[in-house]
C-alpha positions as CSV (number, residue, x, y, z in Angstrom):
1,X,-26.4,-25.2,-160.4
2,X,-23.7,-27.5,-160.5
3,X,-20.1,-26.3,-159.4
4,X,-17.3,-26.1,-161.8
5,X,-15.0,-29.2,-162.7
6,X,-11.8,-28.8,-164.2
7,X,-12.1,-29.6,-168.2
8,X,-15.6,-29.7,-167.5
9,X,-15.2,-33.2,-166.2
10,X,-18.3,-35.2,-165.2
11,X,-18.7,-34.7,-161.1
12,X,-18.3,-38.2,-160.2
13,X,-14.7,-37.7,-161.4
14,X,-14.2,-34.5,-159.7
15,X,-14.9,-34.7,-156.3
16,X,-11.9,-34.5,-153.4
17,X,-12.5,-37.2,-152.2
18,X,-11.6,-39.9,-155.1
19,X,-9.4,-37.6,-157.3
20,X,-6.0,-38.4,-157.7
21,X,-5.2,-35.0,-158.8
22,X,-5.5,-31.4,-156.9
23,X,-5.6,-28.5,-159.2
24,X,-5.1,-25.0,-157.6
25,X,-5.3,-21.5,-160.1
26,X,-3.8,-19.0,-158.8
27,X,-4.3,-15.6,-160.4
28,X,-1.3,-13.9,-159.0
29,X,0.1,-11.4,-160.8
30,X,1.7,-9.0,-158.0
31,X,5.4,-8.6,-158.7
32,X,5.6,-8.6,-162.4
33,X,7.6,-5.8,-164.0
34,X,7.0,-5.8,-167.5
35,X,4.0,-7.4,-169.4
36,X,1.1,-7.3,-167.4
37,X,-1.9,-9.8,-167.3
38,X,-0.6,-13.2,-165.8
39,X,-3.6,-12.9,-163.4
40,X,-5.7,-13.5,-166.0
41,X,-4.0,-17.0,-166.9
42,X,-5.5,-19.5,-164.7
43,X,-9.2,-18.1,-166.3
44,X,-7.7,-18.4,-169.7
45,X,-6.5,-21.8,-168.8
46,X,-9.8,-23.2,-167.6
47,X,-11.8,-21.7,-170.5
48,X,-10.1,-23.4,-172.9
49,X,-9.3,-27.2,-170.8
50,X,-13.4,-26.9,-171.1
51,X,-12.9,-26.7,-175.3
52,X,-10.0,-29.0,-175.2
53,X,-10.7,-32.6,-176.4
54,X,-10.5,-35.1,-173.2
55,X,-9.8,-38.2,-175.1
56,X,-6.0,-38.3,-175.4
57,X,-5.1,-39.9,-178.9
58,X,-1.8,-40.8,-178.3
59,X,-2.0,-43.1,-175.1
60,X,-5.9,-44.0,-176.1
61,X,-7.0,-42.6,-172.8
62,X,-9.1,-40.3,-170.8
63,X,-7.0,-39.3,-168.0
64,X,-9.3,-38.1,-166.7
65,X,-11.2,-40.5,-165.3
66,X,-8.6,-40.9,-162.3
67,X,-10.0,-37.8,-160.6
68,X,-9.2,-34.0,-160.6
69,X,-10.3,-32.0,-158.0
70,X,-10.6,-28.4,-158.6
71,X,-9.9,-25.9,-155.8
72,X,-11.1,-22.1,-155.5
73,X,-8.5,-19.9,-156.3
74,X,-7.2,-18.0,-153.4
75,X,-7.8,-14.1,-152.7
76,X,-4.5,-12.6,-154.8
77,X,-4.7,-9.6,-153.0
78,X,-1.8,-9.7,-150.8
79,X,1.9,-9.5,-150.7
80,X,4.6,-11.8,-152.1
81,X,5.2,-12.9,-148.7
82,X,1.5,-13.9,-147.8
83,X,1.5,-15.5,-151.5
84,X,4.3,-17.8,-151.1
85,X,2.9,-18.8,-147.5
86,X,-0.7,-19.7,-148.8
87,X,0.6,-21.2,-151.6
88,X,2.9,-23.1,-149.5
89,X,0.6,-24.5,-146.9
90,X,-2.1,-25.4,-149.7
91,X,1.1,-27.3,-151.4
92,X,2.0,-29.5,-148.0
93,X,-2.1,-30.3,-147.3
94,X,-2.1,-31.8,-151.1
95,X,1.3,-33.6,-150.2
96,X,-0.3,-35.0,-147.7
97,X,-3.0,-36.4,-148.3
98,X,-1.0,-38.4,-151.1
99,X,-2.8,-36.8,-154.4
100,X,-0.3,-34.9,-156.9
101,X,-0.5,-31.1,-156.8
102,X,-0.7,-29.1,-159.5
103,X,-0.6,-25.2,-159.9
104,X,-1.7,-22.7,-163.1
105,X,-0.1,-19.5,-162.3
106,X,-0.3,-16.6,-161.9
107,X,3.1,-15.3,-162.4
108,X,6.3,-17.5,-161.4
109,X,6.9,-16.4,-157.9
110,X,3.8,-18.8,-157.0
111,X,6.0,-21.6,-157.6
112,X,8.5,-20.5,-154.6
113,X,5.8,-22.0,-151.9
114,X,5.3,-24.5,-153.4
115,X,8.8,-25.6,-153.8
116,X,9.6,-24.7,-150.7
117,X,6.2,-27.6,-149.2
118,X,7.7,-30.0,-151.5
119,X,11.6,-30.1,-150.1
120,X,9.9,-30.3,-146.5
121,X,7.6,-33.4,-147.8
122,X,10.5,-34.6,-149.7
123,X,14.2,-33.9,-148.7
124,X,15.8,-35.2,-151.6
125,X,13.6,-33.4,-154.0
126,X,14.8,-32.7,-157.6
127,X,13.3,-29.5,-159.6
128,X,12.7,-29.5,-162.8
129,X,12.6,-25.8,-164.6
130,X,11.6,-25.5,-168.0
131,X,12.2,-21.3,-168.6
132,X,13.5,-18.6,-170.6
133,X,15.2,-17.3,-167.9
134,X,17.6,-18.2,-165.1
135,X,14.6,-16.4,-161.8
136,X,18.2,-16.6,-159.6
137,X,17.8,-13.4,-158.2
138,X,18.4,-13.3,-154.2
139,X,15.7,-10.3,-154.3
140,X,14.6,-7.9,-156.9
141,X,12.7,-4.5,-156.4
142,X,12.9,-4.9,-152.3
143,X,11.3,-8.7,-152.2
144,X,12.8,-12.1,-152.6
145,X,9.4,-13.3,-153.6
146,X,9.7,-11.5,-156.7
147,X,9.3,-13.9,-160.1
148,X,12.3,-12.8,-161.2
149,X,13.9,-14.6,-157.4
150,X,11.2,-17.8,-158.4
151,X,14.1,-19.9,-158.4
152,X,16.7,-18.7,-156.0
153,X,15.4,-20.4,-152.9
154,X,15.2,-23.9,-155.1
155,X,18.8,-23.4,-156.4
156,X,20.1,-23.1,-152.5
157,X,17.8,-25.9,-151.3
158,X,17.2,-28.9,-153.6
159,X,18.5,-30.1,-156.8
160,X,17.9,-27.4,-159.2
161,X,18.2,-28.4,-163.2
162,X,17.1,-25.8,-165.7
163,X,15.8,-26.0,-169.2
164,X,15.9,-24.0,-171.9
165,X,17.3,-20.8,-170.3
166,X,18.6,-17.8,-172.5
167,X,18.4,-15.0,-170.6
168,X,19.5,-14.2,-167.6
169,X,21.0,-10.9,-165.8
170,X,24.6,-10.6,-164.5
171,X,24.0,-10.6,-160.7
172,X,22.3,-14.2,-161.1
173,X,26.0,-15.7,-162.5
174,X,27.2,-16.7,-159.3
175,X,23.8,-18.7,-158.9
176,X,24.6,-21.1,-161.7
177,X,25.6,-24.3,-161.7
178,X,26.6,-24.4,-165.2
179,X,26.6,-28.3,-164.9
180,X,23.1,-28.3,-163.8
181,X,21.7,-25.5,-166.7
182,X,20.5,-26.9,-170.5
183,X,20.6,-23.5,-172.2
184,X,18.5,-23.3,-174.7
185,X,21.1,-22.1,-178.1
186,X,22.8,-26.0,-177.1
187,X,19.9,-28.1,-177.2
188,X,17.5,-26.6,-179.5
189,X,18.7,-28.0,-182.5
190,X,19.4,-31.8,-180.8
191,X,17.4,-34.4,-180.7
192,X,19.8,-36.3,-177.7
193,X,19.5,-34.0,-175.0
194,X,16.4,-35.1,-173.1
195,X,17.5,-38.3,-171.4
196,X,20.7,-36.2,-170.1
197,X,18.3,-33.9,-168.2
198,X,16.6,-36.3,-166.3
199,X,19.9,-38.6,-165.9
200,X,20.8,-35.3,-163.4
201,X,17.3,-35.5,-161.3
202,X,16.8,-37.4,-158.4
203,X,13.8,-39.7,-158.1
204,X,11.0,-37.1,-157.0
205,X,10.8,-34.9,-158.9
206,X,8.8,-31.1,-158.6
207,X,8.3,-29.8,-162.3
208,X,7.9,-26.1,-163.0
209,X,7.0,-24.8,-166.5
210,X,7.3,-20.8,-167.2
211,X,5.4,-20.9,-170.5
212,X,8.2,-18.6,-171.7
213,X,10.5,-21.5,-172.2
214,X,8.6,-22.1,-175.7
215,X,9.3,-20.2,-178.3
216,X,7.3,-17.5,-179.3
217,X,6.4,-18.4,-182.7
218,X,4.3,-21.5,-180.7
219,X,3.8,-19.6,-177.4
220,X,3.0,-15.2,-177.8
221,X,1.3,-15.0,-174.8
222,X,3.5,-14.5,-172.3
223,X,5.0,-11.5,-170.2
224,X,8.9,-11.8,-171.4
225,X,8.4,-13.6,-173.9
226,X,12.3,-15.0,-175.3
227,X,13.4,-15.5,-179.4
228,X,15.5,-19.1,-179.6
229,X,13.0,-21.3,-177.7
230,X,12.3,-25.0,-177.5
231,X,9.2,-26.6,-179.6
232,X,6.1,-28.8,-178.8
233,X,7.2,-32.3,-179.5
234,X,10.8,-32.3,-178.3
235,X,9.5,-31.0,-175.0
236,X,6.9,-33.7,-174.9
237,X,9.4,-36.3,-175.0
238,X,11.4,-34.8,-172.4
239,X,8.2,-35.5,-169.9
240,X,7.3,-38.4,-171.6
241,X,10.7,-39.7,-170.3
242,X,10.8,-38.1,-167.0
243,X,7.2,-39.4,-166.2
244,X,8.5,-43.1,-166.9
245,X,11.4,-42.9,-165.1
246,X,10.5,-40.3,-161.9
247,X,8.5,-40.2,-159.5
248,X,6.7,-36.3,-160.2
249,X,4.9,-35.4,-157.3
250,X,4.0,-32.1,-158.4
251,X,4.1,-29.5,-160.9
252,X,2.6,-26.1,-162.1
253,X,2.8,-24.3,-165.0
254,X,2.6,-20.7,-165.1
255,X,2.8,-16.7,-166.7
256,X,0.1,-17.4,-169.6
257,X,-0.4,-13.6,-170.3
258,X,-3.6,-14.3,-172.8
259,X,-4.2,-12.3,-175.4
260,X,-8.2,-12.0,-176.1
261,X,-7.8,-12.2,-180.0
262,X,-5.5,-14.9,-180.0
263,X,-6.2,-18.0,-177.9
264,X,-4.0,-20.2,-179.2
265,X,-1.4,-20.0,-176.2
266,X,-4.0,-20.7,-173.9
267,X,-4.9,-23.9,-175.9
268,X,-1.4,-25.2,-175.6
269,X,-0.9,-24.7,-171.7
270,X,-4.6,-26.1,-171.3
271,X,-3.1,-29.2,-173.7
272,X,0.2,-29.2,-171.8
273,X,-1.5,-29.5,-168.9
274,X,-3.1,-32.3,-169.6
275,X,-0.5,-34.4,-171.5
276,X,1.5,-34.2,-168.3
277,X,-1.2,-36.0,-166.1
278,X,-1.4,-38.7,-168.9
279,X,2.1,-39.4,-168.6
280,X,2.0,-39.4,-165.0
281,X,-1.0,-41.7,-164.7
282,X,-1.4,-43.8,-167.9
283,X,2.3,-44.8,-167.7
């Protein structure tokens, strides 16, 4: 029987050694303090990228075609501090070997290893975070590796610019750089403020998407989910842009919480997903 392929892609275009694209799940759900079920994400994910139409109509391409390479998802059952280093080393062998990695979480804390791989591969990395909320905590409920610290390390160690935020709590305000945050009640009802965001990155880029950021009319399935967020389209033009003009040499997207009667949010992180890799590689 045939392995698995991402999107249910053909094999010839999913094998490691020709793909030009790593994706690693990562069913991680072990510091979450509220809703429940981020584990389940990268499954949701895949199910649907397998009932997702693979022909993108906007470009007129099949993205495809340029390779992904789907790894097994690592045992979750461990601490923050053994996530963040697998995660981590996974992130630098990707690097490496010169393909982009890309991450379905899996709650947000996965994103701190691989962060952390991408400002050792790249010193002058820019991140990118697209969330609800600020994840500056230094450590929350006796880790730093918590999802609600996903961030702090980033905001210390590259150049962090968020997206989006509106919530945040009071021990993260000396952790913001209120010349590098887009909060969300500023720019939601612009249409001027994406080229501003990426006038502020560098040219690598990391990209990390907390599905949260949405609002919840478009995106329920989430574990803190956030009133006031931004929309489909204006979002798309934002990576449009930033795949044009940056060099994005990584990026996950993660806490889909799905909701078994309602796929709808697992649609639009499967269709996220793979909007991003077109503007990466049909640019």
């Amino acid at each position: 029987m045939p392995s698995r392929t991402y999107a249910g892609i053909p094999e010839e275009f999913a094998k490691i050694e020709t793909a030009k694209v790593v994706l690693y799940p990562v069913p991680y759900d072990g510091t979450s303090t509220w809703g429940k079920g981020a584990d389940l994400g990268p499954e949701a994910f895949l199910t649907a990228s397998e009932n997702m139409e693979i022909y993108d109509l906007e470009s007129d391409t099949e993205v495809y075609k340029h390779g992904v390479f789907l790894e097994d998802a690592p045992d979750c059952n461990f601490s923050p501090d053994e996530m963040v280093k697998t995660v981590k080393n996974k992130t630098i062998d990707v690097l490496n070997s010169g393909k982009i990695f890309t991450m379905i979480g899996g709650e947000h804390s996965v994103s701190i290893g691989a962060i952390m791989a991408a400002a050792e591969k790249y010193p002058d990395i820019s991140v990118l975070q697209l969330d609800a909320h600020s994840d500056l905590r230094h450590e929350y409920l006796g880790t730093e590796y918590n999802h609600a610290c996903a961030l702090h390390w980033a905001s210390k160690h590259t150049n962090l610019i968020q997206v989006g935020i509106r919530s945040m709590d009071v021990e993260e305000k000396p952790f913001v750089k209120k010349e590098k945050v887009f909060y969300a009640e500023s720019i939601a009802c612009r249409n001027d403020w994406q080229q501003q965001v990426i006038d502020k990155l560098g040219d690598n880029v990391y990209l990390t998407i907390d599905l949260d950021y949405f609002d919840p009319s478009i995106m329920p399935s989430t574990g803190t989910p956030e009133p006031g967020g931004l929309t489909w389209y204006p979002t798309l033009d934002l990576l449009k842009k930033l795949a044009k003009q940056k060099n994005i040499i990584g990026f996950d997207i993660v806490e889909l919480a799905p909701n078994p009667t309602s796929p709808a949010s697992d649609f639009l992180a499967a269709k996220l997903y793979y909007k991003i890799l077109t503007y990466i590689l049909e640019k």
